[in-house]
N, C-alpha and C positions, 0 to 999 in steps of 0.2 A: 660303426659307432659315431663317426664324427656327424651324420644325416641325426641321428638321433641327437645329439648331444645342442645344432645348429636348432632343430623343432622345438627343443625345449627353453632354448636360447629367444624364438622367437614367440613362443608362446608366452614367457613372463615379460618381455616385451609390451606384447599387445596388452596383455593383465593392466600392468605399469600405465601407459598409455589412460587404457579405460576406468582408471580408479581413479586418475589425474582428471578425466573431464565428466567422473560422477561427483568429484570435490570442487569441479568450479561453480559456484554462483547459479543459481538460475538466472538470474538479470545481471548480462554480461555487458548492460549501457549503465551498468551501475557506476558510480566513480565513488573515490576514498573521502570525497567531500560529507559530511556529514549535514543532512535535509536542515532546511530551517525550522525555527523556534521547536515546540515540545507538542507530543502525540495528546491529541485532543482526547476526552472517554466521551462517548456517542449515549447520547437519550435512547436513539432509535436513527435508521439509516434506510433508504430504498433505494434501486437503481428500477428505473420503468421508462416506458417512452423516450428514450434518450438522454435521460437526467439522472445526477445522483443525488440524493437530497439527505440530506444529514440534521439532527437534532442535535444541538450541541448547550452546555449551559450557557448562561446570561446573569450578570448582575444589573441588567439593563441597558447595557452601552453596545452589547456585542452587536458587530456588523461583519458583514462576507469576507471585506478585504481585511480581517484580524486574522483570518485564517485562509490555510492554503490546502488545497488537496493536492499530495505529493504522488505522482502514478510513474508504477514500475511494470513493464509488461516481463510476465512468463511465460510462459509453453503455453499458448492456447485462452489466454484469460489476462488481463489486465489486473493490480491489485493498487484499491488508492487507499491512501492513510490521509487523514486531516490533520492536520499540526496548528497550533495556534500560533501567530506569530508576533501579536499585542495581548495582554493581558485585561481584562473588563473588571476593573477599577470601581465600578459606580455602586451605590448601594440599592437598587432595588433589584431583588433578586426573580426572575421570570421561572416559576414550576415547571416543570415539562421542558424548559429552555426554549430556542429560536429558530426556525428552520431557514435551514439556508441550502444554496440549492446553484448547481453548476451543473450546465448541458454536456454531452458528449463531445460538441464541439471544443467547448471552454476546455476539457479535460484532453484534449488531442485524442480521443477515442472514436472507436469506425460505429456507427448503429448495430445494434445486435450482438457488437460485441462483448464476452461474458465478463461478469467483473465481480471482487470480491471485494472488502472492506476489511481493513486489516486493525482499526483502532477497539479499544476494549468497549465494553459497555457498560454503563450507571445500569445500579440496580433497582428500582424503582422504591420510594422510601416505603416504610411500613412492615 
């Protein structure tokens, strides 16, 4: 009995163990630090050729360094979010918004590497 009593001893064990590192994080370089300014909502977004290029709105003022693409790698894929970090103040408002647009390089990302966009999306008026 005590062989069986020790198996099942090590089996909730292992259980234990494996439930503790299906609850950790997928992004284990993540820190408790909370990303800067507020998640941008996307017009429209591409990754191609080495570039991610993101549609974002404008009241006319918006420029690249307002906002920041924050990248968290997972299992196999990269995921970047935009965050805006200055607010566009100005009153003339650009339809479709501004494209802005950051290489693989700028992004710390390897070529071909797969990658996803995490921010929501406007829904086109009308």
């Amino acid at each position: 009995m005590p062989y069986v009593r020790q198996s099942v001893i090590a089996v909730a064990a292992t259980g234990l163990v494996l439930s503790g590192c299906a609850l950790w994080p997928g992004d284990r370089s993540a820190s408790l630090t909370p990303p800067p300014g507020q998640i941008e909502p996307l017009h429209a977004a591409a990754v191609a050729n080495g570039q991610a290029v993101f549609w974002v709105s404008s009241n006319g003022c918006t420029v690249k360094e307002d906002l920041v693409p924050v990248v968290r790698h997972r299992v196999g894929r990269a995921v970047i979010t935009v965050r805006r970090l200055k607010p566009d103040d100005c009153a003339s408002p650009q339809s479709g918004g501004v494209e802005l647009v950051w290489t693989f390089e700028e992004l710390g990302l390897k070529p071909g590497q797969p990658v996803s966009v995490e921010n929501p999306y406007l829904l086109p008026p009308g």
